[in-house]
C-alpha positions in Angstrom: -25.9 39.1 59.0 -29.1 38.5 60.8 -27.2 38.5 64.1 -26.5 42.0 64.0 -29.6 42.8 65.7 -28.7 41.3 68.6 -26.2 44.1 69.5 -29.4 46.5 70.1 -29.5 47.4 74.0 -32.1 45.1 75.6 -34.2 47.6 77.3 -35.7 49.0 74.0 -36.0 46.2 71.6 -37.3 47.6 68.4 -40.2 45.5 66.6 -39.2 43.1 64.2 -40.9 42.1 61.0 -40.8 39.8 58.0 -41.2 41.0 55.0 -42.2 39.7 51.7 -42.1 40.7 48.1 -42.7 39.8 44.8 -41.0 40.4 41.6 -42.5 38.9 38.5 -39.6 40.0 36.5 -36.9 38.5 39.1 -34.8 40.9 41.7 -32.3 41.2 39.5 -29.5 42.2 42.2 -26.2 39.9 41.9 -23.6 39.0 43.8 -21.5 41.8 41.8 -20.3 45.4 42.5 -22.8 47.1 41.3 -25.4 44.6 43.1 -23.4 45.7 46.5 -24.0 48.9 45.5 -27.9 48.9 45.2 -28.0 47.6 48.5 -25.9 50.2 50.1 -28.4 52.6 48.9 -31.4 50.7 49.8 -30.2 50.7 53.2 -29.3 54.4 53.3 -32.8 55.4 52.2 -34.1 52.8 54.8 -32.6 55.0 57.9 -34.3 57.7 57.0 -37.4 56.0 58.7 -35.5 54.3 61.6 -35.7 51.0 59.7 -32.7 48.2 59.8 -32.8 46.3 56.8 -31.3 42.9 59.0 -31.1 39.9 56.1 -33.2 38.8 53.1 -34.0 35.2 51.7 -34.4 34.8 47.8 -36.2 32.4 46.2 -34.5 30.0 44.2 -36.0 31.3 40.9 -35.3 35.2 41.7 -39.3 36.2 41.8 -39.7 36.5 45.9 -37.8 37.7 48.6 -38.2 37.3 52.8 -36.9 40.6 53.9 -35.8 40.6 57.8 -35.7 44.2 59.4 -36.4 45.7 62.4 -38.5 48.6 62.1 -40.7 51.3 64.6 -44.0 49.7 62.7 -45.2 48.4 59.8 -45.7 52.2 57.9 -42.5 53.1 58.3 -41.2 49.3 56.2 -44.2 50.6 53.7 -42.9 54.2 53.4 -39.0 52.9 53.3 -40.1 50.4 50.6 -41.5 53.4 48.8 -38.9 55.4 49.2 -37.1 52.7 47.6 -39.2 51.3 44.7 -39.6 48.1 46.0 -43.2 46.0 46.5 -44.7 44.8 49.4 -47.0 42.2 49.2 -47.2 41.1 53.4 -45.5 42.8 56.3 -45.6 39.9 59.4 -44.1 41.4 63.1 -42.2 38.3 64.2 -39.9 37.2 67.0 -36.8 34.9 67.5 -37.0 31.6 68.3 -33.6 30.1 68.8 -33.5 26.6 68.9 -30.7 26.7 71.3 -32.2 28.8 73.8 -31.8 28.2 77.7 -35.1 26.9 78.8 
């Protein structure tokens, strides 16, 4: 699902940023219908700011998440993540390094 960025047009690459979260009580969203759900919404709130939740990482015991989206800055991941109820313990602005890049 991270791919999907790379369908933006090239002349106006939008910032992208890692994000990361904890949750001392676990995420709690499964693999389930109702866990689909709760995404869906997540990213509907999130385009309300112009920001494309891209992929997350969980952590093995539930309590962190690495949250890949592309966004206009880092206010508008902290306002989405608001909107949203979710923490946000470190916004990083990143970029791609493919290791199969033509170099």
């Amino acid at each position: 699902m991270c791919v999907r960025a790379a369908l933006r047009t090239v002349d106006r690459p939008m910032p992208r940023y890692v994000v990361e979260r904890t949750f001392p009580e676990g995420l709690g969203i499964t693999p389930s219908p109702e866990g689909a759900a709760t995404c869906r919404a997540v990213v509907e709130r999130n385009l309300d700011g112009g920001v494309t939740w891209l992929c997350s990482y969980v952590s093995v015991d539930d309590g962190a998440t690495f949250c890949v989206y592309e966004a206009p800055s880092p206010e508008a991941i902290r306002r989405a993540a608001q909107r949203n109820g979710l923490p946000v313990d470190r916004i990083i602005q990143v970029r791609v390094l493919d290791p199969y890049f033509d170099g």
